[in-house]
MIDOSE-1310 file (N, C-alpha, C; in nm, 2 decimals, decimal comma, always signed):
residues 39
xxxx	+0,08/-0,12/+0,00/+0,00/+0,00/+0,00/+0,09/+0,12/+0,00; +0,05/+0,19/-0,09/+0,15/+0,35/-0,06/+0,08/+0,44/+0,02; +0,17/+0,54/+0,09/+0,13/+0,60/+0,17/+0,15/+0,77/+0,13; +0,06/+0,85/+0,16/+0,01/+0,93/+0,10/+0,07/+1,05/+0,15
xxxx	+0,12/+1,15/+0,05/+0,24/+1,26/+0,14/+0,13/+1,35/+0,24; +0,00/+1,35/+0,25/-0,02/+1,39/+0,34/+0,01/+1,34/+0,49; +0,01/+1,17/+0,47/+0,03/+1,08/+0,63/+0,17/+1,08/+0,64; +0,26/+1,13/+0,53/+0,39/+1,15/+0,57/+0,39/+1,26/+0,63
xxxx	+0,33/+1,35/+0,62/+0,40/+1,52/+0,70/+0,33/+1,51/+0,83; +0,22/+1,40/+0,84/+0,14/+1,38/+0,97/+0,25/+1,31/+1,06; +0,33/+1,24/+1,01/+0,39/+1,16/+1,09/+0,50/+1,30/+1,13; +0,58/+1,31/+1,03/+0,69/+1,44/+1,02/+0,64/+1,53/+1,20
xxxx	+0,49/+1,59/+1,17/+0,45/+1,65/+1,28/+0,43/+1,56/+1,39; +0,39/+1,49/+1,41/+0,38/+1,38/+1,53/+0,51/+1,37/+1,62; +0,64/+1,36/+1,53/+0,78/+1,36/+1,60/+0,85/+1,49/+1,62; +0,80/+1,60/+1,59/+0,84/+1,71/+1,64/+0,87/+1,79/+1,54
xxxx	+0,88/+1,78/+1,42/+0,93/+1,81/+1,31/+0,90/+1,89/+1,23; +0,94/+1,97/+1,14/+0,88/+2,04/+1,07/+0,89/+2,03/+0,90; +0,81/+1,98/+0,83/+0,87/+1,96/+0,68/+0,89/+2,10/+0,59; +1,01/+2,10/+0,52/+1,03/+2,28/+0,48/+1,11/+2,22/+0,37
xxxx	+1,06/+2,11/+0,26/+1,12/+2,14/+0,13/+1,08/+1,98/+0,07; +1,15/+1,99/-0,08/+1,16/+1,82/-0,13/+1,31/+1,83/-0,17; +1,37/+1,72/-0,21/+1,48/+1,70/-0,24/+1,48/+1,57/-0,37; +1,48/+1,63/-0,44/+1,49/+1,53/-0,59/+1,34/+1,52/-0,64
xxxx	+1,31/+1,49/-0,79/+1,16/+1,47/-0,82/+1,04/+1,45/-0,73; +0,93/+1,55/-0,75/+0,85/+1,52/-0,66/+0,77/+1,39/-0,63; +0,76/+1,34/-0,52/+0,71/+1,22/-0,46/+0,81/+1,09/-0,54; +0,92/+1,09/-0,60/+1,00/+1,04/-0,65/+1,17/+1,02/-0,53
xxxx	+1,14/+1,18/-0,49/+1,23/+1,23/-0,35/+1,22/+1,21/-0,26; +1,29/+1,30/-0,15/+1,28/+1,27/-0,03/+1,25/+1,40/+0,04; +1,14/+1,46/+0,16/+1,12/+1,49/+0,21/+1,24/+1,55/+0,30; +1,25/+1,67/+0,31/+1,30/+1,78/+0,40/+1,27/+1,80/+0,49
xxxx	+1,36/+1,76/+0,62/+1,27/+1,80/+0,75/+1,36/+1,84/+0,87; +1,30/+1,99/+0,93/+1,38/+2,02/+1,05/+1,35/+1,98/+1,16; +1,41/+1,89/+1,24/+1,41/+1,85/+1,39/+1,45/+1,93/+1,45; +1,39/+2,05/+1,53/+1,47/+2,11/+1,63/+1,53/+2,06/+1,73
xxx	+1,49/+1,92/+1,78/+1,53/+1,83/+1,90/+1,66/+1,76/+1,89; +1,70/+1,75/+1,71/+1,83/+1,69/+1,72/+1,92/+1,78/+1,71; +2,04/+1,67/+1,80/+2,18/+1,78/+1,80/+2,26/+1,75/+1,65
């Protein structure tokens, strides 16, 4: 089952995160994400 970039940025938010880009072809790529919690 694929999972849908909305239940990805759900998850993204869930762990503290903030999603702020894509990196390579869309939905082909990977998701940008700032953790403020990691060092």
């Amino acid at each position: 089952m694929k999972v849908s970039l909305y239940e990805k940025v759900f998850k993204v938010y869930k762990m503290g995160g903030w999603p702020c880009g894509w990196k390579g072809e869309y939905l082909k790529g990977k998701m940008i994400v700032y953790l403020p919690n990691e060092k």
